[in-house]
C-alpha positions in Angstrom: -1.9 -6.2 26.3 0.7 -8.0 24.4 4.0 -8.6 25.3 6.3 -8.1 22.8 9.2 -9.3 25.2 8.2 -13.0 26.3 9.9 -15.6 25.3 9.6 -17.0 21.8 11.7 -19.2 19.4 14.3 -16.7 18.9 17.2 -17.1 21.7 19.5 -14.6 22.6 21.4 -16.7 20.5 19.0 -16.3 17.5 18.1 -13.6 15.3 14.5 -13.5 14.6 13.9 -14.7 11.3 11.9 -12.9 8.2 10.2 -14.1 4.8 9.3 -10.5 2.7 7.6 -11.8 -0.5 8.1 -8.7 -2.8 11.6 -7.0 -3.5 10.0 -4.2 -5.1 11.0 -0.4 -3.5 8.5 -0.7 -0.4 10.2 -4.1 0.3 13.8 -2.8 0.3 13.1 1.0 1.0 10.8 0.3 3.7 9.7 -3.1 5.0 13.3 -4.4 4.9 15.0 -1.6 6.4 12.7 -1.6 9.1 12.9 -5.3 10.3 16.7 -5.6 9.6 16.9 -2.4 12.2 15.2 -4.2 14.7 18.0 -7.2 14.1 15.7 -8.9 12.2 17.5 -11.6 9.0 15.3 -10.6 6.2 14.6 -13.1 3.0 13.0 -11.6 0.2 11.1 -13.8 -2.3 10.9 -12.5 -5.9 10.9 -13.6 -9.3 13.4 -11.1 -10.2 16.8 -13.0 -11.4 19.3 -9.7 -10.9 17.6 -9.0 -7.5 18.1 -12.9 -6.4 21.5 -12.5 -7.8 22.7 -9.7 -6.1 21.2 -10.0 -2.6 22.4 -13.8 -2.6 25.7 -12.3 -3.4 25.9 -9.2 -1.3 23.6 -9.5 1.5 23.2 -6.2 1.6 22.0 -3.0 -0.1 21.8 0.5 0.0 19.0 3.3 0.9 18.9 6.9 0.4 16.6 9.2 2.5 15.4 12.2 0.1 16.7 15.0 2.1 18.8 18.2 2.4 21.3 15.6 4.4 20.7 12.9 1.6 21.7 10.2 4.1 22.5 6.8 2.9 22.0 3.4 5.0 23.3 0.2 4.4 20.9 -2.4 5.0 22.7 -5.6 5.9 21.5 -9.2 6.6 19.3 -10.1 3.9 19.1 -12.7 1.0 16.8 -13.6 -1.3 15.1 -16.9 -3.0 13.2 -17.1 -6.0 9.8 -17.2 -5.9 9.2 -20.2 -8.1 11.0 -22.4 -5.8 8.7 -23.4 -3.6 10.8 -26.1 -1.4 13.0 -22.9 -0.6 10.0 -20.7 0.8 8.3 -23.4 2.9 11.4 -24.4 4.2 12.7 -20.2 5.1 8.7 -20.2 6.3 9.3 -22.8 8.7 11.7 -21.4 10.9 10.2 -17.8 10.3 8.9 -15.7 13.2 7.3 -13.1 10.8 6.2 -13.5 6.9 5.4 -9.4 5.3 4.5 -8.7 1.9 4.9 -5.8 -0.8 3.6 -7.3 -3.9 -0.2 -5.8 -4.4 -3.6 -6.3 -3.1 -4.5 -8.0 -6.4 -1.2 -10.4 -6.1 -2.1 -11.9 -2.4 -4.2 -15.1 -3.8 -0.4 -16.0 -5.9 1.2 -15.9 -3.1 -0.7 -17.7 -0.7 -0.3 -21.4 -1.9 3.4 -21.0 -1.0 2.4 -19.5 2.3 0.1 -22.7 3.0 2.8 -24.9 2.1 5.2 -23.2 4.2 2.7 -23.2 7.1 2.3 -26.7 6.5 5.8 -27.5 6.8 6.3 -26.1 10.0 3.2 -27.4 11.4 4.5 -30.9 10.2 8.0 -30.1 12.1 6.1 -29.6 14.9 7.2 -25.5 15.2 4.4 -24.1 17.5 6.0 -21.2 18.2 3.7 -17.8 16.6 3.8 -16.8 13.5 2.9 -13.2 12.2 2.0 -12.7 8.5 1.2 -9.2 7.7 0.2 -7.9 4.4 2.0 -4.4 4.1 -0.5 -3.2 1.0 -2.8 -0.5 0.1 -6.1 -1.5 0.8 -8.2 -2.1 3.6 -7.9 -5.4 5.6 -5.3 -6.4 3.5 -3.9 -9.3 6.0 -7.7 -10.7 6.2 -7.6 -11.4 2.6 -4.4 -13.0 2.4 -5.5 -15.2 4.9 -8.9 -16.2 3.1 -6.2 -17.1 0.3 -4.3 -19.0 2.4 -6.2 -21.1 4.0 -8.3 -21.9 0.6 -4.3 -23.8 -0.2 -4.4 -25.2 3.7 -5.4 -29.0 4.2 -8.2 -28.9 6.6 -6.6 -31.2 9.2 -4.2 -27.9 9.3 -6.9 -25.6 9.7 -7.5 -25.6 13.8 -3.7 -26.1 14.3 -2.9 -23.2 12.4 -5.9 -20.8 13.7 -3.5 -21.3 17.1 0.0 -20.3 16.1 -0.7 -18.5 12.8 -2.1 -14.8 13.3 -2.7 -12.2 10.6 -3.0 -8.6 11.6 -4.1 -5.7 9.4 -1.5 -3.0 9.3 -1.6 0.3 7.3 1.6 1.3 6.0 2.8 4.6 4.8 6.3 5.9 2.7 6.6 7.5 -0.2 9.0 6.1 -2.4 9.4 6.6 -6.2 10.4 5.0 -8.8 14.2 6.4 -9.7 16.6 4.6 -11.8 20.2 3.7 -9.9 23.1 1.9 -11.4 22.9 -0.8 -8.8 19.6 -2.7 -8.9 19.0 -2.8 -5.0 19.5 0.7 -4.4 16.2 2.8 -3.7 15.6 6.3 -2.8 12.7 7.0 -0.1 11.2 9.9 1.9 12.6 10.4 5.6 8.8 9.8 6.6 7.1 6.7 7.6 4.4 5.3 9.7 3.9 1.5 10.2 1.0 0.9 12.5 -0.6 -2.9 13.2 -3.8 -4.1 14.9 -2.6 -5.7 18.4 -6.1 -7.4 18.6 -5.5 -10.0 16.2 -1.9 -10.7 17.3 -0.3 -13.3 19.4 2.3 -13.3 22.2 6.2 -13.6 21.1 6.7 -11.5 18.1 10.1 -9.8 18.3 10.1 -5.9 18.9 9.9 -3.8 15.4 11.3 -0.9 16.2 9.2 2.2 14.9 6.1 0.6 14.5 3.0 1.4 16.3 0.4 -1.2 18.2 -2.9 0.0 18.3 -6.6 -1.7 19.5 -8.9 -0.5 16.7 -7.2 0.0 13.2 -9.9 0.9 11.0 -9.6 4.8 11.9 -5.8 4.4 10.9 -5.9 3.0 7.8 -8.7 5.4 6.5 -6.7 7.9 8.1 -3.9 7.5 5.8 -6.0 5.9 2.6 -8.1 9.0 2.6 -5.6 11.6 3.3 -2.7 10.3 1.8 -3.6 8.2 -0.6 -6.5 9.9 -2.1 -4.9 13.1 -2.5 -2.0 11.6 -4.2 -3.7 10.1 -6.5 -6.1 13.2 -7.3 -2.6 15.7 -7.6 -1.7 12.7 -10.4 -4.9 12.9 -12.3 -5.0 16.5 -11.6 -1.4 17.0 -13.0 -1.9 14.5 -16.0 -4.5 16.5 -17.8 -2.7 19.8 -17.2 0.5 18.4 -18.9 2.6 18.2 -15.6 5.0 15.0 -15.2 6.1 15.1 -11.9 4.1 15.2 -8.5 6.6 18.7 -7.7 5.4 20.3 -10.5 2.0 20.0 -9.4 2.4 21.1 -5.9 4.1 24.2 -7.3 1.0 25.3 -9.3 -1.1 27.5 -7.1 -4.4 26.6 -8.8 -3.8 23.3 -8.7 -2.7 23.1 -5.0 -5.8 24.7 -4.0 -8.0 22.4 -6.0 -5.5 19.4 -4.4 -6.3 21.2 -0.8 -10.0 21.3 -1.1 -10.4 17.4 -1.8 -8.4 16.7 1.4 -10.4 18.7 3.3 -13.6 17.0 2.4 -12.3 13.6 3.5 -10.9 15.5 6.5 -14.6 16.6 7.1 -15.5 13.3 6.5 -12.7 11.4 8.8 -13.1 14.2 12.0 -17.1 13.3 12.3 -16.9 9.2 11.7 -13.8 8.7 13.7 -13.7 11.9 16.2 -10.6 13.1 15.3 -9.3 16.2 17.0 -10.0 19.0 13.8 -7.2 20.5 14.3 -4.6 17.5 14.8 -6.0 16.3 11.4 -5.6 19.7 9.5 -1.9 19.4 10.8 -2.1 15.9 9.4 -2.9 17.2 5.9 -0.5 19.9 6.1 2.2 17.4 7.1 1.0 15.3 4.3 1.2 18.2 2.1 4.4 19.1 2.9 5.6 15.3 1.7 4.2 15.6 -1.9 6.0 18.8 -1.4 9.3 17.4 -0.9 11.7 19.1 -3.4 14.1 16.2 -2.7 12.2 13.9 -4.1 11.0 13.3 -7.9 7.8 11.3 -8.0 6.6 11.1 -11.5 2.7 11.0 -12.4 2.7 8.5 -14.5 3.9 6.4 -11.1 1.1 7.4 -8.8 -1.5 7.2 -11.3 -1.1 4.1 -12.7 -4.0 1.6 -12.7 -6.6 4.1 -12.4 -9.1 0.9 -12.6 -7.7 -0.2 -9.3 -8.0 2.8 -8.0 -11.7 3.7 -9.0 -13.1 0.4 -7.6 -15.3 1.3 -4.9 -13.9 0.2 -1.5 -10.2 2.5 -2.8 -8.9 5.5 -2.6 -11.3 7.6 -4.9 -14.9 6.2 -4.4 -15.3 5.1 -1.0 -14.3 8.2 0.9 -16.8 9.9 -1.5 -19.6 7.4 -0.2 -18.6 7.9 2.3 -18.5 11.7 2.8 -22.1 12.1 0.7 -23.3 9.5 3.4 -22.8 11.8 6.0 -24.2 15.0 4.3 -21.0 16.4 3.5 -19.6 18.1 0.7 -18.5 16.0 -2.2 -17.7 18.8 -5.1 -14.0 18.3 -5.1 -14.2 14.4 -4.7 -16.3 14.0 -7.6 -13.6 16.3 -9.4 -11.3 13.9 -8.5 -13.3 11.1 -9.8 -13.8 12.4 -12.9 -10.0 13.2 -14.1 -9.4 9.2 -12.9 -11.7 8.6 -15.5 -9.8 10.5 -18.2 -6.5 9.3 -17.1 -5.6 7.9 -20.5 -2.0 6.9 -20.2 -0.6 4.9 -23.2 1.5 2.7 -21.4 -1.0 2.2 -18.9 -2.9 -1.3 -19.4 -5.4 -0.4 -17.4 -6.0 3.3 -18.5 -6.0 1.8 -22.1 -8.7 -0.5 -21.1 -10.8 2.1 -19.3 -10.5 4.1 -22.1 -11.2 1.7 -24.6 -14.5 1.0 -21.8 -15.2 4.5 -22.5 -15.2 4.6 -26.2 -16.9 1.7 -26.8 -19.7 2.6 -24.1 -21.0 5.1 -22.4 -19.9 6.9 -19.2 -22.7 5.5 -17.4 -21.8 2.1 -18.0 -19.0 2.9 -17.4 -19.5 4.1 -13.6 -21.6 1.6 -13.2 -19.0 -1.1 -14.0 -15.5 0.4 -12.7 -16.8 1.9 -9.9 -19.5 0.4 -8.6 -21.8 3.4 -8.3 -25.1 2.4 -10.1 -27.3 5.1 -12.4 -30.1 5.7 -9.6 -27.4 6.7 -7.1 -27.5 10.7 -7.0 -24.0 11.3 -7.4 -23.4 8.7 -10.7 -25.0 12.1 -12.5 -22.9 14.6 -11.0 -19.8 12.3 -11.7 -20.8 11.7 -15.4 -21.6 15.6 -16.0 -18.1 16.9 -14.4 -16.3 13.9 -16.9 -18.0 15.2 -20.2 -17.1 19.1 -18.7 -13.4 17.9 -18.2 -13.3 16.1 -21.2 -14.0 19.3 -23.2 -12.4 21.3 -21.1 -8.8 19.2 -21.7 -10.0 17.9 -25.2 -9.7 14.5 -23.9 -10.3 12.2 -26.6 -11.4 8.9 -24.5 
């Protein structure tokens, strides 16, 4: 077991130090206010001037919890550098117990030749004390692939070294929080829920305590857990909502039809999560009425156009949308509502989209089967590629879609 108490390079003396790469709303409204409650100093790295600016200046910012009590925390201890200055990071990485990112699966590889060098610094300084690099992101095995990209940027001669003091555990993460304008540039709105939940396997001994986050053996029933619950349904009451003409993820949950239609596609990946993982049944039905009850919220205003974006993303086949319905038609189950889901991604045709523009452009200038075969993976002989295809051209008459 590890022992999140013995002695490491942070004295009573010393706060334990943080590099967040990613000052977007999951960094402030969630990653940031975690670590900084557990006494942690907190450097973002972003590329946003204002944010630099500001955090530099302040070193602080404010969160509000969207709630009947609205409350509002101040979240001190924190700075920020700019991401392009690479001397900055290595030198904030080398004195770092713990290096998080918010930025996007698809970002990690950008990111990780400033991690090598930073790693590389520290090594050169001699600082053998652990380091934890967690990549706080959407997707499955998110701090595996950041370390692929990292040590692609690490000399060799660092690689053995490094594989000692360096760990990288998976983590799932889970907080709503929308996009909402505020006058001040740090300030972000978030739900009062949260669940942060890391692999203890691949960690070492030393990390300081996070407060609220959960250590667990085996991760993998955790993070398809809350991909395939939460994460698949919100995405499904987006597309869902889109072609009805809905512009907020309230105004769908308050449609009757709609909710049920929401209701059924969770339940199939609940089918699907209780017999791969042995969930209790009815702690996980509680788990999607919880979950529910969060795109619920009537404090908080979630727009559509925010959950839905890159739908291309979101069809590829290890996300959200295909592989729970593998996954589920793998096992015999019930797919009806998944493939549903499946097909109003594929007629999520937002203009300001890039990638709804190209998938609809895909669409236009091929057909649908190509079009499944490409963006998500599924190829023509597989029995479901038909049954997704035929529910798209139904929906697309159905909501005179023009893609």
């Amino acid at each position: 077991m590890i022992n999140l108490n013995k002695s490491h390079a942070t004295t009573s003396l010393q706060k334990p130090q943080a590099v967040h790469f990613g000052a977007g709303n999951i960094g402030r409204g969630f990653i940031g206010l975690m670590l900084t409650k557990s006494n942690y100093d907190v450097t973002f790295v972003t590329r946003n001037k204002k944010k630099i600016s500001e955090l530099q200046q302040r070193n602080e910012y404010p969160v509000n919890l969207a709630s009947q009590h609205k409350e509002r925390i101040i979240v001190k201890n924190v700075t920020a550098v700019s991401s392009q200055n690479k001397n900055a990071i290595a030198k904030h990485i080398a004195k770092a117990n713990l290096i998080t990112t918010a930025v996007g699966v698809s970002n990690l590889p950008n990111i990780a030749s400033k991690i090598a060098l930073g790693i590389c610094h520290r090594l050169q300084i001699n600082n053998t004390e652990p380091l934890h690099i967690i990549a706080c992101e959407n997707a499955i095995q998110s701090s595996t692939k950041l370390k692929k990209s990292v040590y692609e940027h690490l000399p060799k001669e660092y690689h053995e070294k490094a594989s000692r003091f360096v760990a990288f555990p998976n983590t799932v993460v889970d907080r709503i929080v929308p996009t909402k304008h505020h006058i001040d540039p740090l300030e972000v709105t978030v739900e009062p829920y949260y669940e942060w939940v890391i692999d203890r396997s691949a960690m070492l001994e030393g990390l300081p305590p996070i407060k609220g986050v959960q250590l667990v053996d085996s991760l993998e029933a955790f993070i398809e857990r809350k991909l395939f619950t939460v994460n698949t349904g919100h995405c499904s009451i987006a597309y869902l909502g889109y072609l009805n003409g809905y512009t907020t993820i309230h105004e769908v949950m308050t449609d009757p039809k709609l909710l049920t239609n929401i209701k059924k596609v969770m339940q199939e990946t609940g089918d699907m999560l209780i017999e791969k993982h042995d969930f209790d049944e009815q702690e996980h039905i509680q788990y999607i009425h919880k979950t529910l009850k969060r795109f619920a919220n009537p404090y908080l205003t979630d727009d559509i156009v925010r959950v839905g974006r890159s739908p291309i993303r979101k069809l590829s086949i290890n996300d959200r949308l295909v592989r729970p319905t593998l996954l589920t038609y793998n096992l015999g189950l019930d797919v009806s509502n998944l493939i549903n889901a499946l097909a109003t991604a594929l007629l999520y045709d937002h203009d300001e989209d890039p990638e709804a523009l190209e998938l609809k452009q895909a669409i236009q200038k091929h057909t649908i089967h190509e079009v499944i075969v490409k963006y998500l993976g599924i190829p023509s002989t597989h029995p479901i590629h038909q049954r997704i295809a035929r529910k798209y051209l139904k929906f697309k008459d159905t909501y005179s879609v023009t893609n």
